[in-house]
C-alpha positions in Angstrom: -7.0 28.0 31.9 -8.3 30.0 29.2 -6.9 27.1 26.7 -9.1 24.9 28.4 -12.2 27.2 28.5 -12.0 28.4 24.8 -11.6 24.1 24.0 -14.4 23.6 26.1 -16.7 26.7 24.3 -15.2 25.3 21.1 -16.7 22.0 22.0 -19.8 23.3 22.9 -20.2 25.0 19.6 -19.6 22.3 17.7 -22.0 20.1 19.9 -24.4 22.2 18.9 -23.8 22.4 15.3 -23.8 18.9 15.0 -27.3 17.9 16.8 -25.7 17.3 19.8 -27.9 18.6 23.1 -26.3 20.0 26.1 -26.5 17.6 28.8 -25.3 17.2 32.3 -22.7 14.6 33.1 -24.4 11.1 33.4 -23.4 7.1 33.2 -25.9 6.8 30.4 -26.6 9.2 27.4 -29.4 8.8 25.0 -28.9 10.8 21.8 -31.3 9.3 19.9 -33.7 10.9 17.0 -31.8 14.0 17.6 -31.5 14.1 13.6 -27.6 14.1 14.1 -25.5 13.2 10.6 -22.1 13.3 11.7 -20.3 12.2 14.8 -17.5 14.8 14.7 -13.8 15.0 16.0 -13.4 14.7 20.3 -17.2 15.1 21.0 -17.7 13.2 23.8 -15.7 15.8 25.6 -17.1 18.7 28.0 -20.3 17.8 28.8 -20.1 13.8 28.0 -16.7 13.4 30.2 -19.0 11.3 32.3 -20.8 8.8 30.0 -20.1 5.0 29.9 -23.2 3.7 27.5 -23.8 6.2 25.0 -27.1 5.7 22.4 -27.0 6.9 18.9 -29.1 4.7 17.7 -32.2 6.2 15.5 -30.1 8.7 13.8 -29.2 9.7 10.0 -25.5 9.6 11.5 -23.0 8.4 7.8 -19.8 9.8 9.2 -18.0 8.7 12.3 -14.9 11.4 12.2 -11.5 9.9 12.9 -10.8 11.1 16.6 -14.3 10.8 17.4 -13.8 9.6 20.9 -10.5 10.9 21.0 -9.7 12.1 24.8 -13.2 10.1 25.7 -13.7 8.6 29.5 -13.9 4.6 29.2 -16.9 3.8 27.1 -18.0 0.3 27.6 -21.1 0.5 25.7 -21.9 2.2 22.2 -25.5 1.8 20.3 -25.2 2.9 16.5 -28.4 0.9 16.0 -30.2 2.1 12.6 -27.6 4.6 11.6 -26.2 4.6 7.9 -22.7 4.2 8.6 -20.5 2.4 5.8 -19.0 -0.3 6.8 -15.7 0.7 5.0 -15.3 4.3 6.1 -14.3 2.4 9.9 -10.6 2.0 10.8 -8.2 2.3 13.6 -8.7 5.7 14.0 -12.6 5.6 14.2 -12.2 3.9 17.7 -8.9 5.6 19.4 -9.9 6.3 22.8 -12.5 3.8 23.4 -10.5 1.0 21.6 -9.2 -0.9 25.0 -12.8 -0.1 26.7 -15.4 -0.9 24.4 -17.4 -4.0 25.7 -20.5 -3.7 23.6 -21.0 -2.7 20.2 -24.4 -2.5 18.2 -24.4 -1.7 14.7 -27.5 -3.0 13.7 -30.7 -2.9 11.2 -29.0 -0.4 9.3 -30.4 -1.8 5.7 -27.5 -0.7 4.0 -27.9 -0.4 0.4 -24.5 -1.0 -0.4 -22.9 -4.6 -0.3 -20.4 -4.5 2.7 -17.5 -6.1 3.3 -15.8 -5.9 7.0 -11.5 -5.9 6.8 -9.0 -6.2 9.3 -9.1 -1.8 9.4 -13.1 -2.5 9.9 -13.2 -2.7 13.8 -9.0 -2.5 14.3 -8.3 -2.1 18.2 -11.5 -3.2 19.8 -9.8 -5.6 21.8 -12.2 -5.6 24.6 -15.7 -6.3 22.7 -17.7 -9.3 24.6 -20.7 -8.5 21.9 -20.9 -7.4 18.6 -24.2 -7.0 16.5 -23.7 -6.3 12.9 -26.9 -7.7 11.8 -28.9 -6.3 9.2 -26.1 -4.2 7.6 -26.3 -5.9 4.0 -22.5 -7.9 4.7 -21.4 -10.1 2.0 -18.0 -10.6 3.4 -15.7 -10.8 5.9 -12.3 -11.0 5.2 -10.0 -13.7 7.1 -8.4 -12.6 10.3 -10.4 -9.0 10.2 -11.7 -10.1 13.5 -8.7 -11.6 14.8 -7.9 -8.8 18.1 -11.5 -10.0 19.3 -10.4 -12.4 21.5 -12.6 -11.8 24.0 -16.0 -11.7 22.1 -18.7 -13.9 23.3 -21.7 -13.2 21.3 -21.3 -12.1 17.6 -25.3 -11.0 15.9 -25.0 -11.7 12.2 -28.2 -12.5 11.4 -30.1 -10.9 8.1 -27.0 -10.7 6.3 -26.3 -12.3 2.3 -23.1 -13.5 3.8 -21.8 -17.6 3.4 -19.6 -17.7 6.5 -16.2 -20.0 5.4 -13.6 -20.7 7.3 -10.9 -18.5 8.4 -13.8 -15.9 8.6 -14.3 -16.3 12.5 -10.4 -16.9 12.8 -9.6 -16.0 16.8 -12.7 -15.8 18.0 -12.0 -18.4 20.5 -13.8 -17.3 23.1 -17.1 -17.3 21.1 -20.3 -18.8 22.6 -23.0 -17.5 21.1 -23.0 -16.8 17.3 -26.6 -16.5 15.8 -26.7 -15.9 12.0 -30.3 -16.4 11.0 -31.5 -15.5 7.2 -27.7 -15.7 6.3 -26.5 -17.5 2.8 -24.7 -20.4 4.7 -23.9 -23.5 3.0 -21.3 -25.4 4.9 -20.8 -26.0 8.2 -17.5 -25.9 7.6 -16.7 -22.7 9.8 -17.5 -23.9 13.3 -13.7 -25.3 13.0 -12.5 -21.9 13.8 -14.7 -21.3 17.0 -14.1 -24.3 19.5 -15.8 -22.7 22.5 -19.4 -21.7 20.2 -22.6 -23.1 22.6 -25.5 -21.7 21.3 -25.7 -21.4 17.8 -29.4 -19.9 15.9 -29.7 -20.0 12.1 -32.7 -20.6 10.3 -34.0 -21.3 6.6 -31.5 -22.2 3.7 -30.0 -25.1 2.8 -25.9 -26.2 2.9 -24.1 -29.0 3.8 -23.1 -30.9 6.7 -19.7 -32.4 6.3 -18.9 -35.2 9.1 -16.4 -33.2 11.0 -18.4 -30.1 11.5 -19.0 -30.4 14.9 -15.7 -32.1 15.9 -14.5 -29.0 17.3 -17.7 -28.1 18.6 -18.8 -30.6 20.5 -19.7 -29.1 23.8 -22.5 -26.7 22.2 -25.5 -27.1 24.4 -27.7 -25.2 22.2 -28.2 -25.5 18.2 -31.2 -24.0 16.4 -31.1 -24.7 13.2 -34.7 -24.6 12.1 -36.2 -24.7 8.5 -33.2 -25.5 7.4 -31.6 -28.0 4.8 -29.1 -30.3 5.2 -27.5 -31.7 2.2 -24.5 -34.5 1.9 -20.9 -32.7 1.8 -19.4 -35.3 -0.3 -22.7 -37.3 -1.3 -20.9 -40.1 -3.5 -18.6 -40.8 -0.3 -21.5 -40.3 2.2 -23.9 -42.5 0.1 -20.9 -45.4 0.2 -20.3 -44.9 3.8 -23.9 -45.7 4.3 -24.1 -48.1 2.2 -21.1 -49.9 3.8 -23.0 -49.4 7.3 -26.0 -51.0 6.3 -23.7 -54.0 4.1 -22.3 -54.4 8.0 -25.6 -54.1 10.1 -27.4 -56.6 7.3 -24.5 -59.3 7.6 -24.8 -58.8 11.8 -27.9 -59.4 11.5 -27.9 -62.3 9.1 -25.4 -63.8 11.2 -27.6 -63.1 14.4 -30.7 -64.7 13.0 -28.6 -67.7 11.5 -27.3 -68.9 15.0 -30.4 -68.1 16.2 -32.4 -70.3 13.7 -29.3 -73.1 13.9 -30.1 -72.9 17.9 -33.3 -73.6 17.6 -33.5 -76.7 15.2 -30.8 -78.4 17.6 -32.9 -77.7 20.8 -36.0 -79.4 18.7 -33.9 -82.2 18.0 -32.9 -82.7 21.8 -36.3 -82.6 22.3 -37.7 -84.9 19.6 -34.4 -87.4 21.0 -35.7 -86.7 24.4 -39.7 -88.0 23.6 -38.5 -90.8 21.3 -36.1 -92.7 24.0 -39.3 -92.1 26.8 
């Protein structure tokens, strides 16, 4: 017992040095503008046993300490919106304890001034994430198969990022429906290969390619915004001689068409010149 209560007192301490108000156990915590800069080492113990959607959002916070939610009750959503967090100071570690409970995760409009670049450590162990925003964090890159364990993510936010998605990037994201990447660098299509079960799909501005098979795998997605955008040939030597054959085929249809028609006609005025010259 007295373990427990100098753990808890140490907690409360280091609560306190941190930012971090003393608050009564509740479902939802908002900790945000609370000028907090690091999230340390088993803080959402003693008096955040209780919390299930926690908001950090609008704080200076650049360090997530490994351990973090260490010991923490199932957490199904977590707001980091407009914190400074680099992307490559995540691993494994950064989410042990809320790994297998996570639902939602917002890491967005951070404005990061460094280029980042999620791996397969970045967001290791969040197997249970349905959403994902990671827009506005300056990404140029993700690495193939770094979100892999996200099978079960259905909306991905990476819009307002200088990234050119390609495939293997989205790798295992099968259950994906809703994937909106607006003010992105795209210039191929090519990536929708790895996401058979996308539906809605929102980009907007730039200009890339559209190769013929790019929505082969794809074809069930009800909604696609692609506005202001661009669309140039994939392979414009073979796309300009595949339309050129198309219209060499519609042209000799038609030709063909208006001959019989034209050959039609003359014999019916025939019959009917035949027809008045006998009477």
């Amino acid at each position: 017992k007295k373990k427990k209560k100098k753990m808890r007192w140490l907690v409360f301490v280091l609560a306190a040095a941190t930012g971090f108000p003393d608050i009564p156990n509740q479902p939802w915590v908002d900790l945000q503008f609370q000028n907090i800069t690091v999230v340390p080492k088993f803080f959402l113990r003693g008096p955040y046993a209780q919390v299930r959607h926690l908001l950090l959002s609008n704080n200076p916070i650049t360090t997530i300490e490994d351990g973090a939610f260490v010991g923490a009750p199932p957490l199904i959503d977590l707001s980091l919106y407009r914190c400074k967090i680099p992307l490559n100071t995540l691993s494994a570690a950064t989410w042990q304890g809320i790994n297998t409970s996570l639902s939602a995760l917002f890491f967005g409009s951070s404005y990061l001034a460094q280029a980042m670049r999620v791996t397969p450590d970045t967001f290791r162990g969040l197997t249970a994430l349905t959403l994902l925003d990671v827009s506005q964090m300056n990404i140029v890159d993700i690495e193939p198969g770094s979100l892999r364990e996200m099978s079960q993510l259905l909306h991905l936010f990476l819009n307002d990022n200088p990234i050119n998605l390609r495939p293997g990037m989205l790798a295992g994201l099968s259950q994906l429906q809703n994937l909106s990447c607006f003010d992105t660098k795209l210039h191929s299509l090519d990536f929708l290969q790895d996401i058979p079960s996308l539906e809605l799909m929102q980009e907007t501005g730039g200009s890339y390619s559209l190769p013929s098979f790019a929505f082969n795998a794809s074809r069930h997605i009800s909604y696609l915004d692609l506005r202001s955008v661009t669309f140039m040939q994939h392979n414009a030597f073979g796309g300009l001689l595949e339309l050129l054959f198309l219209y060499v085929i519609f042209m000799a249809r038609l030709s063909i068409f208006l001959w019989k028609g034209c050959e039609n006609a003359t014999r019916a005025e025939n019959r009917h010149t035949r027809t008045h010259t006998h009477a």
